[in-house]
N, C-alpha and C positions, 0 to 999 in steps of 0.2 A: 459417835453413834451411841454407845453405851452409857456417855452420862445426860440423855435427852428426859428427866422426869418429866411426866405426865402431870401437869400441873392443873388443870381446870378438876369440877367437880365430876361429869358427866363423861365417863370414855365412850372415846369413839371409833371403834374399829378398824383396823385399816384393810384398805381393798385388797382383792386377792389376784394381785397383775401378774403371778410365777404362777407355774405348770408344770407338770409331770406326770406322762405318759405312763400307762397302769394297764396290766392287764387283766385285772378286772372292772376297775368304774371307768376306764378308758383315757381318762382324764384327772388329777387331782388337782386342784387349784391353792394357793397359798400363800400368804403377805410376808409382809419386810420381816416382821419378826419371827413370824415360822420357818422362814429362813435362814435367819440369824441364828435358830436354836438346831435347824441340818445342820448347821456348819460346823456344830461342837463335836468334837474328836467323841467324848462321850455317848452323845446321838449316832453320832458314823457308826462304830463300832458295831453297832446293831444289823451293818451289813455282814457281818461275819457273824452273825449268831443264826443258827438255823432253826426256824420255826418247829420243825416234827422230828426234832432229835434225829435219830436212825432208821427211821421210815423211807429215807430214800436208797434202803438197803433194799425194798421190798418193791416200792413206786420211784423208780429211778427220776421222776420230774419233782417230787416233790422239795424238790432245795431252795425255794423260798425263805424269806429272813425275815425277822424282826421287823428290818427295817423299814420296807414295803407294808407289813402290819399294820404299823403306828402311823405310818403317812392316811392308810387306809382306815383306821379308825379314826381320826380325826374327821376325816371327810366326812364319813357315816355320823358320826356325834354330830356335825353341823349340820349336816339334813335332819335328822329328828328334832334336836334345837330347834331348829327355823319351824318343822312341821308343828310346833306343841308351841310355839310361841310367836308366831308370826300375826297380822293384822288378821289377816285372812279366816286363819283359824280362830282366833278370839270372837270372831265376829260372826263365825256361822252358829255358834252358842244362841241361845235364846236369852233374852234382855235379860231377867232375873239372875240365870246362870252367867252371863258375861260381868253382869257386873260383881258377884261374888269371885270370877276369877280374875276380874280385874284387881280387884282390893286384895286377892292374893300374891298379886306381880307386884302391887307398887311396892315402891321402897327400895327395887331392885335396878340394879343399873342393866340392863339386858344385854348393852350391847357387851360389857363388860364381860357378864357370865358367858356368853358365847365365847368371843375367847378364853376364857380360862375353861370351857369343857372343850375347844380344838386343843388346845393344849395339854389338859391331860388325857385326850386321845392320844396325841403324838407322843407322849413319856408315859404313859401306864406301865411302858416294859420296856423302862430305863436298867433295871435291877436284873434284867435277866443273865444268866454267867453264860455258857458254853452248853452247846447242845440245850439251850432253853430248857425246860423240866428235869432231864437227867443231871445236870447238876445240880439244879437245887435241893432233890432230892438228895444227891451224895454230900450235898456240903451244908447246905444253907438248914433244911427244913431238922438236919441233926440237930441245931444251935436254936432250937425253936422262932426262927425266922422265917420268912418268903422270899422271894423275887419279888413282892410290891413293895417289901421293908426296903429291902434295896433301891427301891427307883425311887422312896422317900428320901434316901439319905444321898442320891447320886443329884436328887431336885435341887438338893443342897451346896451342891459341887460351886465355889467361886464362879464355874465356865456356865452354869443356866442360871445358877438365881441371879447374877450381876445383870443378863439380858432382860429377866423377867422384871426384875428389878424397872431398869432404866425403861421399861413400856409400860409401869405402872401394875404389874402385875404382881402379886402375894405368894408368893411360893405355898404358901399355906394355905390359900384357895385352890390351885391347881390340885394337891396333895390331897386335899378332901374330897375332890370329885375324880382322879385318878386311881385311887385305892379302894378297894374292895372295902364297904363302911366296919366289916368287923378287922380287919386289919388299920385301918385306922386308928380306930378304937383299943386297939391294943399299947397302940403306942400312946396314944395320949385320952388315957380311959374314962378323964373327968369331961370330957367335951362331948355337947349335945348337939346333933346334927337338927337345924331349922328343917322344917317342911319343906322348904324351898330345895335347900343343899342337897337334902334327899332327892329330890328330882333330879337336881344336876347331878346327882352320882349316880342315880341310877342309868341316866341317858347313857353315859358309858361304861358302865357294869353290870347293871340288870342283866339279874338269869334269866327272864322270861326274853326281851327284844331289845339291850344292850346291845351298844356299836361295837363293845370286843367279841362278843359270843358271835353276834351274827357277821362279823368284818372275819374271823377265821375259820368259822364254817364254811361260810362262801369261799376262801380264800382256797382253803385244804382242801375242800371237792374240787375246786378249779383244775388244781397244779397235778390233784394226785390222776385228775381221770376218772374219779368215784361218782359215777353220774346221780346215783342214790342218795348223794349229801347233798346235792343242789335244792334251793327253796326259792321263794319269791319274795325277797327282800322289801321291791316296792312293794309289791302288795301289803307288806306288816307295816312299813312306814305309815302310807297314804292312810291306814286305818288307825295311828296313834292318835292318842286326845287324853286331855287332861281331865279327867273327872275327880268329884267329890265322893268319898272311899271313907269308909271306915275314920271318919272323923277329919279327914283332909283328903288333900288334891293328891292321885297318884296317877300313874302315866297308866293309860289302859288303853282296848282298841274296840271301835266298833265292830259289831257280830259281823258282820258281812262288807270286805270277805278279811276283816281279822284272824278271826278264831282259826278258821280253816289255816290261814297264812301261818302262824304258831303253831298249831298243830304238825305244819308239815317241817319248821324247823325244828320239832321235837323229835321226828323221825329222823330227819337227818343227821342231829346230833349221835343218837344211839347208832345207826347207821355207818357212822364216823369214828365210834368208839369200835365197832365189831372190824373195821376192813383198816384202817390206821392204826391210830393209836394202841390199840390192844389187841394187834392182830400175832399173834403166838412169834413171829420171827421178828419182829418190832421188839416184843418184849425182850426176846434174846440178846440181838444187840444191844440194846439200851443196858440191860446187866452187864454185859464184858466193861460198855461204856465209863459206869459211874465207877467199877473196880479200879478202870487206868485213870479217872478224873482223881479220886483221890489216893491215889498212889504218886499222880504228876504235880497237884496243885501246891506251889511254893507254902512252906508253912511260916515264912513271913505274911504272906496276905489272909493265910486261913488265922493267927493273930491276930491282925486287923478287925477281921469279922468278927472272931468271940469279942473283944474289948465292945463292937459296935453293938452288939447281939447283948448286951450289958447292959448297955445305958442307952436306946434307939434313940427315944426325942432331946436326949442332952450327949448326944455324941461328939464330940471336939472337932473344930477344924482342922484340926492336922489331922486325925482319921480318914475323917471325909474326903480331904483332898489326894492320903493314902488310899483308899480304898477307889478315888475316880481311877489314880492314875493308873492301879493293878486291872480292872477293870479294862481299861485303854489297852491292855499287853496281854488282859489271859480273855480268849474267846474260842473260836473251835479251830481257827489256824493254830493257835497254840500249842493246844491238845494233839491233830492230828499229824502236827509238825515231830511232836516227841514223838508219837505211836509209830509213823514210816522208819523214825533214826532207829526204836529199839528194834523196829523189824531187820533194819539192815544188817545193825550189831549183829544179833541175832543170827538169822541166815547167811549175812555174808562179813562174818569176821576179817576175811583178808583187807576186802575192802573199807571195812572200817577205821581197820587200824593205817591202812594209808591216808583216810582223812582226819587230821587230827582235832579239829575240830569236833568232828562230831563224835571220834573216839572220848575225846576230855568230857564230848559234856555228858555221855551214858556212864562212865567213868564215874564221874561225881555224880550220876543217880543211883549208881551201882552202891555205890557208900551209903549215904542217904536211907535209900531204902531196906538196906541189909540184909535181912531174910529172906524179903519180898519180893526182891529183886528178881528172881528167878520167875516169880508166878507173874509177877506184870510182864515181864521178856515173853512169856507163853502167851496170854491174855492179849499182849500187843500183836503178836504173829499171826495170834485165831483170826482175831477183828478183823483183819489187811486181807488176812487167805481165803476169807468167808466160811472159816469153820469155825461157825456157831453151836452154840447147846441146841440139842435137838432133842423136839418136844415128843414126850412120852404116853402123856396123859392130861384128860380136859375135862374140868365137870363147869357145867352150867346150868340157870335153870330150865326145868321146876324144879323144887325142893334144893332149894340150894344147900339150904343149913343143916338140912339133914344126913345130907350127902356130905357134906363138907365133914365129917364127923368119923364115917367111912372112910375118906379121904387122906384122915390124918393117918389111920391105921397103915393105909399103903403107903406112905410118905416114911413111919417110922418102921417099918419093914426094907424098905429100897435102900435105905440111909446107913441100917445095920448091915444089910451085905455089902454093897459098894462105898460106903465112907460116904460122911456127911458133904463134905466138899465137892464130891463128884455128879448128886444128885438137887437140885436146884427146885424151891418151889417159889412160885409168884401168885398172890393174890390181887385182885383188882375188885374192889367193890364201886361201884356210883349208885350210891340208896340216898341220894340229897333227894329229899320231895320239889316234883315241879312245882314254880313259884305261883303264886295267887295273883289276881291282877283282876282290874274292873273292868268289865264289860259291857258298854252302851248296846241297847237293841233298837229295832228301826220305831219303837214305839215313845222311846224317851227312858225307860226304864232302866238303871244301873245297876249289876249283880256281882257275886263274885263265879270267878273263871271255875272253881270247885262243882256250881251249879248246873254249870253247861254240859250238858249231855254230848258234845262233841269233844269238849275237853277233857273228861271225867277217866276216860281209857287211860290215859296217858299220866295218874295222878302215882299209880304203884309201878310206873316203868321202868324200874333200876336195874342197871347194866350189872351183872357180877360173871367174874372167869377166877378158875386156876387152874396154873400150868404146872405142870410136872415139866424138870429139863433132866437127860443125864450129857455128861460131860461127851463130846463127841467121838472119842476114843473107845467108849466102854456102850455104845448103843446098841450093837448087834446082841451082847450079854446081857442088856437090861429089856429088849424084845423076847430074847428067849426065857428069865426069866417072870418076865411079864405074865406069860402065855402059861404058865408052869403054876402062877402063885397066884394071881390077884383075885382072881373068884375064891381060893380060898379065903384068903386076907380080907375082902371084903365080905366076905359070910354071901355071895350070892349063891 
């Protein structure tokens, strides 16, 4: 199976005869080699990665994985594909316009680029470690890397490029249209993405109605219950078209009912950031989280990473194939495997010491960690007991910055009575400007989304919170004195 090369000029795609039941598109459909690429131990793994970190501290259903994700972008990237490049579509264009976007497709193999944008639906978030964002955060994004740098170097693993390989696919095409183009770009800075590639990357990245944005939207209102993040997907599809933009073709949607359709994934987004993602006990957890991620992560593989975090696009095969297989072994069973052993050590010494096993191996963390030792044993007991930091204080907008300024002052007030360690702040900014995009009206006329008086609300809509945490031991003394200082402290 593996050494079948694809030898004619013209690929031709294979049918999609496998299935798997979904609880959201109901149905996923998928061929010999989307299959070939489930079956890598590296793909699997992604069923032990949880999509919302510690969110199901909060929404106990949301324990969905990666792995469902990337099935689920794939499938959404080949409905838009199809919708932006189908006959159908080409053909509802008006003669002049059909044939300028004809002469923009030729040259292209279509059926080819189709798979390689399922495909890099299905590996966009090859790269992800444990607790998806919380570790990247604690490990990765230190080394100035991502989770997408990762899923370029895991694309690379003997176990997918040899499959991609033998079905005629370029690892280097998948890479371009799986990665977010400025992380791309990073790694290999002198390459110029064609007008075309752009599309294809956009189909599954685009901030405005990209298969990953809208494939975990829909996914995380689903699981969490958040009826408020739910949007109408077909509705943005059925309205995408390729128009002529700012000097080429970009993926845009007709006024009606497009606009509206974005508009209500923009709400749902925000939506999703207030009641998930950044909901004050979310953030809690996720901090004890990334303390014991890197107190636990072998500092054999965090090696690994800095050597790759070096040199991305000329990283060596023996890294690559070290860093798939650490990858294979450290995910969230790993993590929450050491966190239950330190609880037990912890609270139940007797019994520890009768399992010798799992006495040797907190034993040799005990060493390892040396100082630390002591605060990760704490840190692991909280997380397990559900005794989290608990939030004190919350500014949000209006006047964010202003505020924020006031803020520091209580922050370095709280820190000098109770000790820097016991008092926690968390900021969260999202000020990325919604993205711009061409919008057809029912007259023939082309604009930009800036212009649309439906859209125009939603151009300064940036999410920002900070939390004040005190340690949960010392909360009754930071209530009282809260109540005692802060209107001073703040000059109100």
């Amino acid at each position: 199976m593996l050494n079948k090369i694809v030898a004619c000029k013209r690929f031709t795609i294979l049918p999609f005869h496998k299935r798997i039941s979904d609880n959201v598109f109901a149905e996923i459909k998928f061929n010999e080699l989307e299959n070939l690429v489930l079956q890598t131990i590296v793909f699997n793994r992604l069923k032990d990665v949880t999509s919302l970190s510690a969110a199901n501290q909060v929404y106990p259903t949301t324990v969905h994985k990666r792995f469902e994700h990337s099935l689920g972008v794939m499938s959404l990237a080949s409905d838009i594909f199809d919708r932006l490049f189908s006959p159908d579509s080409i053909s509802r264009a008006s003669k002049s316009k059909r044939d300028k976007l004809q002469g923009f497709i030729n040259g292209y193999d279509l059926e080819y680029w189709k798979q390689v944008v399922r495909l890099a639906g299905l590996l966009h978030d090859l790269g992800h470690l444990s607790m998806s964002h919380v570790a990247e955060q604690a490990i990765l994004f230190k080394r100035g890397i991502s989770h997408e740098t990762m899923s370029y170097i895991l694309m690379k693993s003997p176990e997918v490029k040899n499959i991609l390989y033998s079905y005629g696919i370029a690892v280097e095409d998948v890479a371009k249209v799986a990665l977010n183009q400025d992380e791309y770009l990073k790694i290999f800075p002198n390459y110029s993405y064609s007008p075309f590639e752009k599309i294809m990357n956009e189909i599954v990245t685009g901030d405005a109605f990209g298969a990953d944005r809208m494939e975990y939207m829909y996914r995380d209102a689903k699981n969490s219950g958040i009826v408020t993040g739910e949007f109408n997907r077909e509705a943005i599809i059925k309205s995408l078209v390729l128009l002529p933009y700012n000097g080429n073709y970009h993926i845009g949607v007709m006024k009606n009912p497009g606009v509206d359709a974005v508009c209500d994934l923009l709400k749902s987004r925000k939506s999703m950031y207030h009641f998930i993602a950044y909901h004050p006990l979310t953030i809690a957890y996720d901090n004890m989280m990334k303390k014991l991620i890197r107190d636990l992560t072998p500092t054999s593989f965090l090696d690994v990473i800095d050597r790759i975090a070096k040199n991305i696009g000329g990283a060596s095969e023996e890294d690559i194939k070290s860093v798939a297989i650490y990858y294979e072994l450290i995910s969230d069973s790993y993590y929450l495997s050491a966190i239950k052993e330190l609880l037990v050590y912890g609270e139940h010494p007797e019994f520890a010491k009768n399992n010798s096993s799992l006495f040797d191996k907190v034993e040799r963390l005990k060493v390892a960690l040396g100082d630390k030792f002591e605060k990760a044993l704490e840190t692991a007991s909280r997380y397990l007991l559900r005794q989290h930091d608990h939030k004190i204080w919350t500014l949000e907008p209006p006047n964010f910055e202003e505020k924020k300024q006031n803020m520091n002052k209580l922050l370095i007030a709280l820190r000098e009575h109770f000790g820097e360690e016991m008092i926690i702040e968390r900021t969260i900014v999202k000020n990325k400007p919604n993205p711009d995009f061409p919008i057809l009206n029912s007259s023939g006329k082309v604009y930009s989304s800036f212009d649309d008086p439906d859209y125009k609300p939603f151009l300064e809509d940036a999410f920002a919170r900070v939390y004040f945490y005190c340690h949960p031991d010392i909360k009754e003394q930071v209530h009282s004195w809260m109540r005692k200082n802060a209107s001073r402290v703040l000059g109100i």
